[in-house]
N, C-alpha and C positions, 0 to 999 in steps of 0.2 A: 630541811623542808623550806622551799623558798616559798612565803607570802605576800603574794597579790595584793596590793591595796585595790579597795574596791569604792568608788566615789559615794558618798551618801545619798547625792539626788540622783544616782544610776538607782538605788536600793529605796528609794523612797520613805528614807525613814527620819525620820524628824532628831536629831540629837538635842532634844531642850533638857534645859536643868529639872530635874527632878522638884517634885514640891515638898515642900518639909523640909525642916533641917535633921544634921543627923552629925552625930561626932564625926561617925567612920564614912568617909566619901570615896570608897573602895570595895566593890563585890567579893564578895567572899563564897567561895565552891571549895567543897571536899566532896573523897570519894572513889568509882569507882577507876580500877586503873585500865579499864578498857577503856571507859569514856572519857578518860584524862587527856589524854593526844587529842579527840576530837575540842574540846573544852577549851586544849588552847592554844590550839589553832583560832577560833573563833576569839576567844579573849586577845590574842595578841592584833587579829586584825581588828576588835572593836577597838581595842587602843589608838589603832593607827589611827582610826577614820572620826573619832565622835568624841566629843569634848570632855571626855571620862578618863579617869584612870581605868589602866587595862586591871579587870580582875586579876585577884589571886585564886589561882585553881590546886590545887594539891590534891592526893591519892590516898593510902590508904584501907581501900577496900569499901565497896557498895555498903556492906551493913555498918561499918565504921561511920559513913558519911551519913545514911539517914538516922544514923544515932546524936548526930553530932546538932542535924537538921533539927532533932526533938526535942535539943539541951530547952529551949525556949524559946523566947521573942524578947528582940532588942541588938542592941549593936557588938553585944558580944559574944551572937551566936552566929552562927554562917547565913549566907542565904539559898544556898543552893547544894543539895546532895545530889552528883553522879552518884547512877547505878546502872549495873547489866543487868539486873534481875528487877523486876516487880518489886515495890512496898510490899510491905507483911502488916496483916493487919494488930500486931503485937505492936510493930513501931508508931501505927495510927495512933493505938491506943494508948502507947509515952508522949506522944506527941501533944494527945489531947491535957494530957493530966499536967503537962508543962506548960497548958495555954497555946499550944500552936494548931488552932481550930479550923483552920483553913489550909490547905496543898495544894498545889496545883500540877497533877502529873501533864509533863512534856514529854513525848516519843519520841525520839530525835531520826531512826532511821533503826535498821536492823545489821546484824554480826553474823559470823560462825564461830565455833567451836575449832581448834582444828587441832589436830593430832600429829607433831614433826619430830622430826629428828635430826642427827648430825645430818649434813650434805653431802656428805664422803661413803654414808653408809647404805644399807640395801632400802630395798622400797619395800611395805607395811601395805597392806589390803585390809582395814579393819570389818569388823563387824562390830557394833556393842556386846556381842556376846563374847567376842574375842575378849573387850576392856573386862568384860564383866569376869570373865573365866582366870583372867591372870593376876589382878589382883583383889579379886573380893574375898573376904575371910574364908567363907565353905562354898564348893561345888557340888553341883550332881554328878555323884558315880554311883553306874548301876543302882539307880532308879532313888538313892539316900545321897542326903546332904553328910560331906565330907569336908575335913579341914582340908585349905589347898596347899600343894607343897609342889605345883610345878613352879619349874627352876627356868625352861625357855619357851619361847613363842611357840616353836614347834612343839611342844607339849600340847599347848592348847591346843593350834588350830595347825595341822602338818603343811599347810600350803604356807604358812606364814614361814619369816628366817630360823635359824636354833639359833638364835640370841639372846640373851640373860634376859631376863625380865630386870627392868628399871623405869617406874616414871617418876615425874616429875609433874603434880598434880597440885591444882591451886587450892590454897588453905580455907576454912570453915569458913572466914571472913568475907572471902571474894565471893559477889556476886556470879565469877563464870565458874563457883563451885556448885551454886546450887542446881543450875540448869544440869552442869558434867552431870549431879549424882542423878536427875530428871529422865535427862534424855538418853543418858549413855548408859548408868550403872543397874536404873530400871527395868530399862529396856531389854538389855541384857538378862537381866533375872530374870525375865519375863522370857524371853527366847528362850533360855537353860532349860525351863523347867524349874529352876529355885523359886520362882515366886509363887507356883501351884502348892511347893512341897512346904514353903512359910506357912502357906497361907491354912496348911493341913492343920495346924499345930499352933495357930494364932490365937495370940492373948488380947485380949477385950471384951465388952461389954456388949458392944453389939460390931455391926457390920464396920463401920466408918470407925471403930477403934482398933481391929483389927488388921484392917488393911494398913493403916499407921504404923503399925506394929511390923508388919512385912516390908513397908518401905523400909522404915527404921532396918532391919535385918539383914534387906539387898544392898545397903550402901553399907553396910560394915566393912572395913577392909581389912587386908593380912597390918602384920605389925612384926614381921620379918625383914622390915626395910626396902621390899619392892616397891612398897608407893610411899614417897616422900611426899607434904604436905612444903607447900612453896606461899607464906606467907606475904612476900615482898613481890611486887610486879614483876609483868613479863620478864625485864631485862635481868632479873634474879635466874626465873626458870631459863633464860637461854645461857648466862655463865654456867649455870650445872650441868647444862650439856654440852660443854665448851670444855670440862672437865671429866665429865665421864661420856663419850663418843657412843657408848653402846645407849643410852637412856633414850623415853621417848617422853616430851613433856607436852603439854596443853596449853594453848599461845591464842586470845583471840586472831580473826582472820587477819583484821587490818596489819597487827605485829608483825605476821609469817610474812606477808606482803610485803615489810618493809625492808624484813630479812631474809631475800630467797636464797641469796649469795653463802647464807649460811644454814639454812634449812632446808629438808626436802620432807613435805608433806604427805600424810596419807591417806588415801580414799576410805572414805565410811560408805558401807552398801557399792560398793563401786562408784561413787558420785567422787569427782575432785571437788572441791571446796573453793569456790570462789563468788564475786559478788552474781554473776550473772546463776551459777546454780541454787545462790541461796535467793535470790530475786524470784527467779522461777518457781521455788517452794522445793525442790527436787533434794537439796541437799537436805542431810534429817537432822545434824546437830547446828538449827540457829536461835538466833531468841532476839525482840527489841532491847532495845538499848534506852534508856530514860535519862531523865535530871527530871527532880522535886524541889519547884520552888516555895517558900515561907510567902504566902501571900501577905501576911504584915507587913512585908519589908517594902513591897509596890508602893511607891509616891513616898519613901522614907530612908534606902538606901539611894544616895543619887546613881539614876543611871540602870538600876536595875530591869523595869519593864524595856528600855529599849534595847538590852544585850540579850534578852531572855526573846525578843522579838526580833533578831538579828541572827542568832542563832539558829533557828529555824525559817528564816528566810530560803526562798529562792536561791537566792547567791550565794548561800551559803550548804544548805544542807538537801536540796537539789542536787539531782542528777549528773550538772555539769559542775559543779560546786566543789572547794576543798576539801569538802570531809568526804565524798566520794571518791577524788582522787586519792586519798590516804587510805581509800577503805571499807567506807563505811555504805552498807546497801541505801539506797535510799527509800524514803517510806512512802509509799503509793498512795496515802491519805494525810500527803505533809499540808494541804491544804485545809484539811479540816484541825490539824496540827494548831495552825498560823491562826487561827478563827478563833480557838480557844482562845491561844494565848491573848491576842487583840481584846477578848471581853473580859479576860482574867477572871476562866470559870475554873471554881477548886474541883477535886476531884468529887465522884459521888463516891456511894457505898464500893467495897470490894466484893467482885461479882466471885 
């Protein structure tokens, strides 16, 4: 990736020394490995331009990083969790009991989902019902939930190839698991007919603990080895299918983009997957993409508020901007974004 420096008084932003002193004179980000590429891209060109050291950004996984964000407050805890997915309001609540009383959610721009495979091999038409049907623990046959035991695509769906069932699916960690199980494994269940036949038979106390109980159910998955859990980033799930040619694994958009030359992607709903269909709304597996900052750390980590205001600049996370060219959708309310960040308002309650 070649980086552009970008002048400071083109960017209007002021690089002054932070006030307070602090041991560590070095931003500190963990977190998601979607929004790691975006993360440092912008940290390597705040380096370039502004009297700071370039953060350290590192990976890990979305809930690794806001766990990491809740250890506390002070110089030996990060300042900044990447994540694909939304806070949980479980990690608020560590967050609070560590003293870290204030957040401040940044939306950086929106993702897809996308669904690829070798480059060499046939092309995939999904459906969620398709994801849902080949590897979730029980299907509906004739009208009962049944343990599944198809072995290829065309089992499921006859339009699809007869090729093995293999993914290659991001582990409990990853934030782009929790959307998969949301938008794709739900959804599915929901198409099948499995989440009617859960929900016939559902445990709970009332209505909102049963339907928990059904989600819980629809993301169970076989444990015959069709779906592998991929803990380590993208570049992990694409060696596995660099090793085994028939597997299909799940790659945020901006990865598959970087690697068309070795992936061929597959349409969900007939939508191709790209920034203009998920800009539109039209494609159905996207989701925003965040970083939560530790408001403690503003006026005490040097350098902080103006990377965190850099970042979602204009020049940067704009339309014509580098994290667009790598990828990333950009977000139609990055100006109410920029607003936030400039008053450094925490988040409120989770809706």
């Amino acid at each position: 990736m070649t980086f552009v420096k970008f002048g400071v008084s083109a960017l209007a932003i002021v690089a002054a020394s932070a006030t307070g002193a602090a041991a560590r004179d070095q931003i500190q980000a963990a977190g998601s490995s979607t929004v790691l590429p975006y993360a440092t891209i912008v940290a390597e060109a705040f380096g370039e331009n502004f009297d700071f050291k370039t953060p350290v950004v590192e990976g890990g996984g979305s809930g690794a990083g806001r766990k990491k964000l809740c250890e506390g407050v002070g110089e030996n805890t990060i300042d900044i969790a990447n994540s694909s997915s939304r806070i949980k309001q479980s990690d608020i609540d560590t967050c609070k009991a560590n003293g870290v009383d204030e957040i401040m959610e940044v939306r950086i721009g929106y993702d897809g989902i996308v669904f690829a495979s070798d480059i060499k091999g046939p092309d995939f038409a999904f459906t969620p019902a398709d994801i849902f049907g080949a590897i979730s623990a029980k299907v509906v046959k004739d009208g009962k939930l049944v343990d599944n035991t198809a072995k290829t695509w065309a089992e499921v769906n006859a339009k699809l190839p007869a090729q093995d069932i293999l993914t290659f699916i991001p582990g409990t960690k990853h934030g782009t698991r929790e959307v998969f199980d949301i938008e794709v494994l739900e959804e599915g269940c929901k198409a099948t007919g499995a989440y009617d036949l859960y929900m016939a038979t559902a445990e709970g106390a009332d209505e909102d603990a049963k339907k928990k109980d059904v989600v819980k159910k629809c993301g169970a998955l076989r444990t015959d080895g069709v779906a592998v859990d991929i803990d380590g980033d993208y570049t992990e799930t694409l060696s596995r299918i660099d090793a085994n040619k028939n597997a299909i694994g799940v790659f945020g958009l901006s990865f598959y983009q970087n690697n068309t030359d070795k992936l061929r992607v597959a349409t969900i709903n007939g939508i191709v997957p790209s920034t203009e269909t998920i800009a539109k709304g039209d494609y159905p597996v996207s989701r925003p993409l965040y970083f939560y900052v530790k408001k403690a750390h503003l006026g005490v980590i040097p350098g902080l508020k103006e990377f965190i205001t850099f970042f979602v600049s204009d020049e940067m996370a704009g339309p014509e901007g580098p994290l667009a060219a790598y990828g990333l959708v950009s977000d139609p309310e990055l100006a109410a974004t920029q607003a936030m960040v400039e008053a450094e308002t925490p988040m409120g309650p989770l809706k």
